[in-house]
C-alpha positions in Angstrom: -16.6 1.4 -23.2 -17.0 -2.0 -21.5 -16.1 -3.2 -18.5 -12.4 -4.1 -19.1 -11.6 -1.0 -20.9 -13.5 1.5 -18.1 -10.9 -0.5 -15.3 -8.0 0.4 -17.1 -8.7 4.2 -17.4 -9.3 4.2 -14.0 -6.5 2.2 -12.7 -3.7 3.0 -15.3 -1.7 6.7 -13.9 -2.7 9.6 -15.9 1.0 11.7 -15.2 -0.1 15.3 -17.0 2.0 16.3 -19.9 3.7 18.8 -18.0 4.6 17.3 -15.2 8.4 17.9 -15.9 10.8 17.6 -12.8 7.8 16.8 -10.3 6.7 13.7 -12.8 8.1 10.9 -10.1 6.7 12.7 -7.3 3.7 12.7 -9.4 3.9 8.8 -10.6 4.2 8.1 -6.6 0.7 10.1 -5.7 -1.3 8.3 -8.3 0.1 5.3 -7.3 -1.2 6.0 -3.4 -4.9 5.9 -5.3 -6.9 2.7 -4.7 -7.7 0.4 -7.8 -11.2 1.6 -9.2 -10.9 5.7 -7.6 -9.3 7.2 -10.9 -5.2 7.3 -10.7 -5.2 11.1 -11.9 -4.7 14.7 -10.2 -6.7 17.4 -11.0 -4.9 20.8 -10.5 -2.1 22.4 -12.5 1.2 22.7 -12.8 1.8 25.5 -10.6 1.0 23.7 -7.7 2.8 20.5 -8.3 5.6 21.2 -5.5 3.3 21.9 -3.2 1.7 18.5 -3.8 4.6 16.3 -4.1 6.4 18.3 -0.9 3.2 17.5 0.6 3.5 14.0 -0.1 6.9 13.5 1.0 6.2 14.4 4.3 3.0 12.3 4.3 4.7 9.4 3.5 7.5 10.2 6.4 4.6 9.9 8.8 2.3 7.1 7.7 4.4 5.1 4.4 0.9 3.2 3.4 -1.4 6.3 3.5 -3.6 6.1 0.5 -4.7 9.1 -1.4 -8.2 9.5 -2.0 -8.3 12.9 -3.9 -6.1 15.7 -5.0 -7.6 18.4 -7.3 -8.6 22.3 -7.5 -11.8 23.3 -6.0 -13.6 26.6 -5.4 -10.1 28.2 -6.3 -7.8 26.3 -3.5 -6.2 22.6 -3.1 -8.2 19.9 -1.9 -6.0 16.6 -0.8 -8.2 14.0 0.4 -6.4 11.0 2.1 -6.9 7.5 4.3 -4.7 6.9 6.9 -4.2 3.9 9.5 -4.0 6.3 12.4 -6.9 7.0 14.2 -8.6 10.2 13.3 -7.3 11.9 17.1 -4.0 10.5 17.0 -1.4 12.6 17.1 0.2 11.8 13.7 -3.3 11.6 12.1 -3.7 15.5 13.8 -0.2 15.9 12.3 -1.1 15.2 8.6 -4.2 17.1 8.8 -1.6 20.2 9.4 0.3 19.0 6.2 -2.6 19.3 4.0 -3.8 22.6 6.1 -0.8 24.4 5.6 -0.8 23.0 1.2 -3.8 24.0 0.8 -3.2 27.4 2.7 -0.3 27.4 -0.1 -2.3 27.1 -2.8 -4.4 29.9 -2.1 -1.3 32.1 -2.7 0.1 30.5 -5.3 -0.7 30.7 -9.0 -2.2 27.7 -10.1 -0.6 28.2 -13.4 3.1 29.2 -13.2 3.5 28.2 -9.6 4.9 31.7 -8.9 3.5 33.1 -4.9 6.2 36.6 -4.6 5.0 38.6 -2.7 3.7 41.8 -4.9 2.8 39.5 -7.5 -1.0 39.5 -7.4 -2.1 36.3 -6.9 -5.6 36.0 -6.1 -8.4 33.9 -6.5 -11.0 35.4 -8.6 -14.3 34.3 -10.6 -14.1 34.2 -14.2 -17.3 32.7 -16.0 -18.7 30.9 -12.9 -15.0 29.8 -11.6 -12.9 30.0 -9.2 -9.5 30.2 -9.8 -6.4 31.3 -8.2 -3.8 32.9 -10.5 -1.3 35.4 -10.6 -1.9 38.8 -12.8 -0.3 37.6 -15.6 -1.9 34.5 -16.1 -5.1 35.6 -15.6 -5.0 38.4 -18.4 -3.0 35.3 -20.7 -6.0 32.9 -19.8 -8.6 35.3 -19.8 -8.3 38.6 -22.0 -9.8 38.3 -25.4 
C-alpha cells in the first residue's frame, strides 16, 4: 500500500455494517476524528446508543471537540477525546462525567445485543485471553462449541 492509498483508509469513515438506526450518529463520531488517526470505531453494536447519546451531549457542550478514540478495551468502553477547554474547567470536568458515566454503561451492557435488564446476566468475563462484556445469551451463541 503506498502512500496515497494508506491516507485514504485512514481518512475515509469506516460506518460498520450494522450500524442501522445509529448510522448518522455514527457518520458524525468518525467525522470528529482528525485526518491521519483512523476514522473507525471499535466496539459493537450493542453499545452504539450509548456512544452516539454520548456524543450528543458532547457536542451540546464543546461543538468542535474532536474524537481521538472510541473502542472496547479490557471488557468496557474507552472514548478518548480533545477538547478546547482547559483540562479543570468546569465543562472540561463536565465531559469527563459524560464519558464516566458511558463507560460505566458499557460495563453493564452487552456489547452484542445492547440489552443491560436487570436479571439478564451481563458480565464481563474472559474467554481465550479476552475480555468481553456480554449478556448470557450471547456469550453461550459466541462461545459454546
Amino acid at each position: 500500500m503506498n502512500k496515497e492509498e494508506r491516507e485514504a483508509v485512514l481518512n475515509t469513515p469506516h460506518l460498520p455494517s450494522d450500524a442501522g438506526e445509529y448510522a448518522d450518529g455514527l457518520m458524525d463520531m468518525m467525522n470528529r476524528i482528525p485526518l491521519g488517526w483512523g476514522r473507525w470505531i471499535s466496539c459493537g453494536s450493542g453499545w452504539y446508543k450509548i456512544i452516539t447519546e454520548a456524543n450528543e451531549q458532547l457536542k451540546f457542550i464543546d461543538p468542535d471537540y474532536e474524537i481521538h478514540q472510541v473502542k472496547e478495551k479490557y471488557g468496557t468502553l474507552r472514548y478518548y477525546i480533545g477538547s478546547k477547554f482547559d483540562y479543570e474547567s468546569i465543562e472540561s470536568k463536565v465531559m469527563k462525567t459524560i464519558i464516566d458515566y458511558a463507560e460505566y454503561l458499557s460495563e453493564h451492557t452487552c456489547e452484542e445485543c445492547g440489552t443491560a435488564e436487570w436479571g439478564t446476566e451481563v458480565e464481563t468475563r474472559a474467554t481465550h485471553g479476552w475480555l468481553s462484556t456480554n449478556c448470557k445469551q450471547c456469550y453461550d451463541k459466541r462461545y459454546s462449541g
